[in-house]
C-alpha positions in Angstrom: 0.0 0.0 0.0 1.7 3.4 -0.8 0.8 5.9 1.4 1.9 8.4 -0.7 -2.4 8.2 -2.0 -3.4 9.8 0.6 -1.5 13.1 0.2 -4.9 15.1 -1.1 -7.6 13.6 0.6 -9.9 15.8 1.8 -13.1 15.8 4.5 -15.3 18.4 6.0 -16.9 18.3 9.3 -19.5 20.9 10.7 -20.0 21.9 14.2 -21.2 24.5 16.9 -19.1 26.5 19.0 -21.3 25.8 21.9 -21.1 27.3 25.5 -20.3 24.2 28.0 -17.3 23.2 26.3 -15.8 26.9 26.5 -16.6 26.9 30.6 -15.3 23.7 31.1 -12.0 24.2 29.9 -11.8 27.7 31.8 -12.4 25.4 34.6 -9.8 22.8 33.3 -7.3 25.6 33.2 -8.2 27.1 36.9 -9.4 30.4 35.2 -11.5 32.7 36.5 -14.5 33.3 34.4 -16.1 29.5 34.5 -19.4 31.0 33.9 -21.0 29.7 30.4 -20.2 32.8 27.8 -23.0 34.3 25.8 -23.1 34.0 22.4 -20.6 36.3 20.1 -17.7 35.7 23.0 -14.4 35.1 21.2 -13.0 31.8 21.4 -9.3 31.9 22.9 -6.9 30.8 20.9 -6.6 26.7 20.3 -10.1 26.7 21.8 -11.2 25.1 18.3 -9.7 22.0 19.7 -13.1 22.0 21.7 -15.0 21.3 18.5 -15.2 18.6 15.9 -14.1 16.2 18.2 -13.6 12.4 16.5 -16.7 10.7 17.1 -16.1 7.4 16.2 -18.2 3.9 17.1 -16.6 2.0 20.2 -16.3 -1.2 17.7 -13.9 1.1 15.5 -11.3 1.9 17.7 -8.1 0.3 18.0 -6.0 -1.2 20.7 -4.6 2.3 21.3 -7.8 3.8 21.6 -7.6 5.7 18.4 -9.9 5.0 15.4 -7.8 2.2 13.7 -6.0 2.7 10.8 -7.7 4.0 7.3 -10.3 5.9 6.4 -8.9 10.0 6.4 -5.9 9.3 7.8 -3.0 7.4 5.7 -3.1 3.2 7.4 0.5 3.9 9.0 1.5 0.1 10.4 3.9 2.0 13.4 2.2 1.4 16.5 3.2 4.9 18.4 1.5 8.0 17.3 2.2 11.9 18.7 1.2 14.6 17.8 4.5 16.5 16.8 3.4 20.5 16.4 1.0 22.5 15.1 1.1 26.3 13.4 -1.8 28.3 12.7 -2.6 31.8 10.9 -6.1 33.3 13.0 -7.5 35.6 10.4 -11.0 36.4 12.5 -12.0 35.2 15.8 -14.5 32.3 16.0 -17.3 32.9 18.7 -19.2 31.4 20.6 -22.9 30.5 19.0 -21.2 30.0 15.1 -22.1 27.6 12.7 -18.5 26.2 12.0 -17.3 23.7 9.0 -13.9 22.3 8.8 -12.1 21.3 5.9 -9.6 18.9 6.5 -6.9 18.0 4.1 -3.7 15.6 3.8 -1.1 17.7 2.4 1.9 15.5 2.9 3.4 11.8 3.9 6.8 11.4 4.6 8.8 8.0 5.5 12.2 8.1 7.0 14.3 6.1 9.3 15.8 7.8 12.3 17.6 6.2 15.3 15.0 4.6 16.9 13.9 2.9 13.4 10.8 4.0 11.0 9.1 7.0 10.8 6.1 8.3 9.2 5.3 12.5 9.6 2.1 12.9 8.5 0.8 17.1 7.8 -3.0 17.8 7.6 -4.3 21.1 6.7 -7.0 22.1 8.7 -9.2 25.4 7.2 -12.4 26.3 9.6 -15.3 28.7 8.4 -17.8 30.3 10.2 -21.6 30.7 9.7 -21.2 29.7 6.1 -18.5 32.6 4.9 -16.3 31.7 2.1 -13.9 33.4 3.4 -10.8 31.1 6.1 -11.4 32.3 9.7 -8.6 29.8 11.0 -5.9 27.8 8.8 -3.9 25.2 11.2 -1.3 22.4 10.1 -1.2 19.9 12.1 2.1 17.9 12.0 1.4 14.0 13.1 4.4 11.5 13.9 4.2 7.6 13.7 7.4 5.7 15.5 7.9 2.1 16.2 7.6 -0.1 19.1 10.3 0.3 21.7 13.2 -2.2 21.7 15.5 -2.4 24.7 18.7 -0.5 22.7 16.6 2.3 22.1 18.8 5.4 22.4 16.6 8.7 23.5 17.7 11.6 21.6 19.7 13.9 23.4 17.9 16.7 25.9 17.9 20.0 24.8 18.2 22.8 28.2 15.5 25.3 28.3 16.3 28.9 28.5 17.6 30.3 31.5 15.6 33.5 31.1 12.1 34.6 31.0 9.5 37.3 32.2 6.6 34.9 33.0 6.3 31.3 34.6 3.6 28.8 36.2 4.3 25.6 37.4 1.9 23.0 36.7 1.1 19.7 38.4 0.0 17.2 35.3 -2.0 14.9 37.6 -4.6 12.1 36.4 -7.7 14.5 36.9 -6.2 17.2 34.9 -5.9 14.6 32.1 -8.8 13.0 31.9 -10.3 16.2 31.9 -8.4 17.4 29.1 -8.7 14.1 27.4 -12.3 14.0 28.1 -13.2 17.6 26.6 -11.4 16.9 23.3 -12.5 13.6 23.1 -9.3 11.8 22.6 -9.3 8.2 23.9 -5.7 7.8 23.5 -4.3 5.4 26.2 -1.7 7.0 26.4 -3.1 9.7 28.5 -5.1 8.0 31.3 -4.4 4.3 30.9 -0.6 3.7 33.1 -0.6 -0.3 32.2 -0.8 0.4 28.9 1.3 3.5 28.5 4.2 2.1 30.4 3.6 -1.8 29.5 3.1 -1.2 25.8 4.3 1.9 24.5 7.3 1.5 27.2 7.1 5.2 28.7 7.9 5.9 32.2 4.0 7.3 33.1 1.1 9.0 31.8 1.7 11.3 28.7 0.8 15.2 29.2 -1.2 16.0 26.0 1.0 18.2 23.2 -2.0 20.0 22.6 -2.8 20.9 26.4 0.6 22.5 26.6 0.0 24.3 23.7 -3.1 25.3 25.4 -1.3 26.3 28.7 1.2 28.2 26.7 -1.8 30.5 25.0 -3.3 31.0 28.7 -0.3 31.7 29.8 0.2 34.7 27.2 -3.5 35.6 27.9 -2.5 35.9 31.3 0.0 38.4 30.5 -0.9 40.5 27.8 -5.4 39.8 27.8 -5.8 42.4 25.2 -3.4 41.0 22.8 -3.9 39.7 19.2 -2.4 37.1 18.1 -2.3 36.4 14.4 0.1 33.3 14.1 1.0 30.6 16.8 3.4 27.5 15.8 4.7 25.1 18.1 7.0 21.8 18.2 7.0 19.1 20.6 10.5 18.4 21.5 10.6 15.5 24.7 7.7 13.9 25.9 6.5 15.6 29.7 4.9 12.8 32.2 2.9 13.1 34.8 5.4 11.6 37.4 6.8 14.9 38.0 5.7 19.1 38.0 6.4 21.0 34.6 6.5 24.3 34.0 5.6 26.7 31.0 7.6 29.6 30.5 7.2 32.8 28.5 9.0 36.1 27.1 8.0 39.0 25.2 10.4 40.1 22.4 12.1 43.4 22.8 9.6 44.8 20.0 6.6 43.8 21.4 5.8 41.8 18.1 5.7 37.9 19.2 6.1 36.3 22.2 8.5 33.1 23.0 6.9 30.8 24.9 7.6 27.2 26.0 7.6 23.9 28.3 10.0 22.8 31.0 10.5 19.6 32.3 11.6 19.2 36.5 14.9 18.8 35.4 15.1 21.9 32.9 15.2 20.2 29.7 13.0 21.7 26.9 10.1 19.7 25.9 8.0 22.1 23.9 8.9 25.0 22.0 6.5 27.8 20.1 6.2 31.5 19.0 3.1 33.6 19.0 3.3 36.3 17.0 1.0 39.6 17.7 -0.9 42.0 15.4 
């Protein structure tokens, strides 16, 4: 099978930017304003990730709790998949109350061998409209990475130190609650996340991933902390070591001298990087 096919399928999928969702994250996140927004509040930044969640039949999914193989997505025969990064260009804000559609496309499959064996990156375009403009109110690509099992001479890559300096920081304690949460408002029944027999018995990890997308998350709220009247036009971000929830992270951020994009990024306990991103601001 040549999974080179799949580079231009395309799907669309239609939602609602409902209200619950929106205060459940704020809750999620320990903000303030839990209440249920009226219709025509802006949707933070990443919020999307609240919406077109992948409803799929319990007798579809696979032993990783994903859907299995096929259908939109390339059948990749690697067992392990992360998601590797994201970047994203917000041309208008999505509200609460819109009538939102999703086009999804595959715009590129790559194979390549690293040193823990095959790898398959996998980029999908994602273009949301709202309340049936022609016009893009949110382009995201959304980089996907399939590895092999584990074997016992697996070498990790090497750790890459964090910077030393920064204007803003919060310290966050990745327990199980906070995960199924997260995993349970995006819909994501990735074992990975919640299931610690599988995640360390299988995949061969030391304990329950932390999301890439919930620190991408954190790393927005962190900046909306900061700077709440900001605009942010483009956000990209790269995964770069795995966090667990055996051990505190924190999330880190710094303004550029310019005031024109803000670096912002994720700290393991022992102050290597593990995620790395740039917002830049209107």
């Amino acid at each position: 099978m040549n999974l080179q096919d799949w580079i231009g399928r395309s799907e669309t999928v239609e939602d609602i930017a409902t209200a619950t969702p929106y205060a459940a994250l704020s809750a999620t996140l320990d903000r303030p304003d839990t209440a249920r927004p009226v219709p025509g509040t802006p949707l933070p930044c990443l919020w999307h990730w609240l919406y077109f969640l992948p409803i799929h039949a319990q007798s579809e999914i696979g032993p990783d709790g994903h859907a299995r193989r096929g259908g939109f997505l390339p059948p990749v025969a690697l067992p392990r998949r992360m998601w590797a990064g994201s970047d994203f260009e917000f041309h208008e804000a999505l509200c609460v109350g819109d009538a939102l559609a999703r086009t999804s496309t595959i715009v590129d499959v790559k194979e390549k061998s690293g040193r823990t064996g095959s790898l398959v990156f996998v980029k999908v375009r994602h273009e949301i409209r709202r309340n049936g403009a022609a016009g893009v109110a949110l382009t995201e690509h959304h980089n996907i990475v399939y590895r092999a099992a584990p074997t016992p001479g697996d070498v990790a890559p090497p750790p890459q130190a964090a910077p030393a300096e920064f204007d803003w920081v919060r310290r966050i304690t990745a327990d199980d609650v906070l995960l199924f949460r997260y995993s349970a408002l995006t819909f994501n029944g990735h074992r990975i996340h919640y299931d610690r027999k599988y995640v360390t018995e299988v995949e061969g990890y030391p304990g329950l991933i932390v999301h890439g997308p919930l620190i991408a998350t954190l790393l927005m709220d962190l900046l909306r902390r900061h700077m709440p009247d900001a605009t942010v036009r483009k956000f990209e971000f790269k995964a770069v070591r795995p966090t667990f929830d055996v051990n505190p992270f924190s999330i880190h951020g710094q303004p550029s001298a310019d005031g024109k994009s803000v670096h912002l990024w994720g700290r393991d306990h022992e102050g290597w990087l593990t995620m790395d991103a740039t917002a830049t601001l209107a």
